[in-house]
Structure formats: C-alpha cells, structure tokens
Phi, psi and omega in degrees: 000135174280080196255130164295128173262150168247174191306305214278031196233348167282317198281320177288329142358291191268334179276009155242045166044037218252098165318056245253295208297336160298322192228037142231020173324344171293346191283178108266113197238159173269148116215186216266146165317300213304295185327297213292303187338292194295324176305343193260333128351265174322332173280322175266355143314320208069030183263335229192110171292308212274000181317309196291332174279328199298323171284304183311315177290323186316294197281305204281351176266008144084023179289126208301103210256131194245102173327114134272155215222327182245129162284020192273171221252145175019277168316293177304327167254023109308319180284317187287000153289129176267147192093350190235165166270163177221129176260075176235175184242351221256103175289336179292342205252351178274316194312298186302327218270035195291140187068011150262153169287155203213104189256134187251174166265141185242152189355044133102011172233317154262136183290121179229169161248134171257016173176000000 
C-alpha cells in the first residue's frame, strides 16, 4: 500500500520517537513538497521545537517526496489523492478523508490503521 505522510504526523513522530519507517515497512511511504514547505515554514517561526528533527528523519530516511503543482494548502490536496493511505494525527482532516485508509498514532508508540 502506498501511504502519504502528513506534517503532523511527521512532527509527532519525532516528539515520541516513533519509528514510521519500521513499522510501515511493509509499505510504501510518501509525503508531498507541500508537507516539507510546511515543515520549513515552522522551522523559521520557530513554532514547532520538533519540526527541524521531523525534516531531518524525512531527508535521512530518502522518503520519496511527491511534487505538487497546486498551492493550495495541504489538507486539500490530501484528500484529492487517489490510490494513497493517508498517515495523519489532524482530526478535522481524518474527518475529511471519507473512504480512505486512513493510519494514526496509537499510545504514543504505535502506527495502526483505522479504516
């Protein structure tokens, strides 16, 4: 299965040390320019402590960055991909994400899928 990561599920990743690429090794995972955009966006706020490791694990672990074309923000152009699982903690965006898988954090260790 192909799953797409989202920040915020990249950025909790790193503030519970959460391996994602271990346990979705079974997987093929993603995330988008827009995701990286935004991790670097939070990093020159200075708003997010865990942004700057959540990118650093992004680029040493090679995960496979997918071009966009439209700027419009994130969310939305998650939900318009067909074909991906989607890996976020963003409850308004689990909300959107109807008839896709959908993989969350689980106690603060584990990756499950929910749908």
């Amino acid at each position: 299965m192909r799953i797409i990561l989202d920040t915020n599920f990249l950025i909790n990743c790193a503030k519970f040390h959460i391996d994602y690429c271990e346990q979705l090794k079974e997987h093929r995972i993603y995330t988008l320019d827009a995701v990286v955009r935004e991790l670097e966006k939070l990093i020159k706020q200075k708003k997010a402590k865990h942004a700057k490791l959540a990118l650093q694990i992004l680029r040493q672990k090679q995960i496979k960055i997918i071009k966009t074309e439209n700027q419009d923000d994130v969310d939305s152009l998650l939900i318009s991909f067909k074909g991906y699982a989607i890996a976020t903690a963003d409850r308004e965006l689990k909300n959107k994400l109807k008839g896709k898988k959908i993989f969350v954090i689980r106690q603060k260790k584990f990756i499950e899928e929910i749908r």
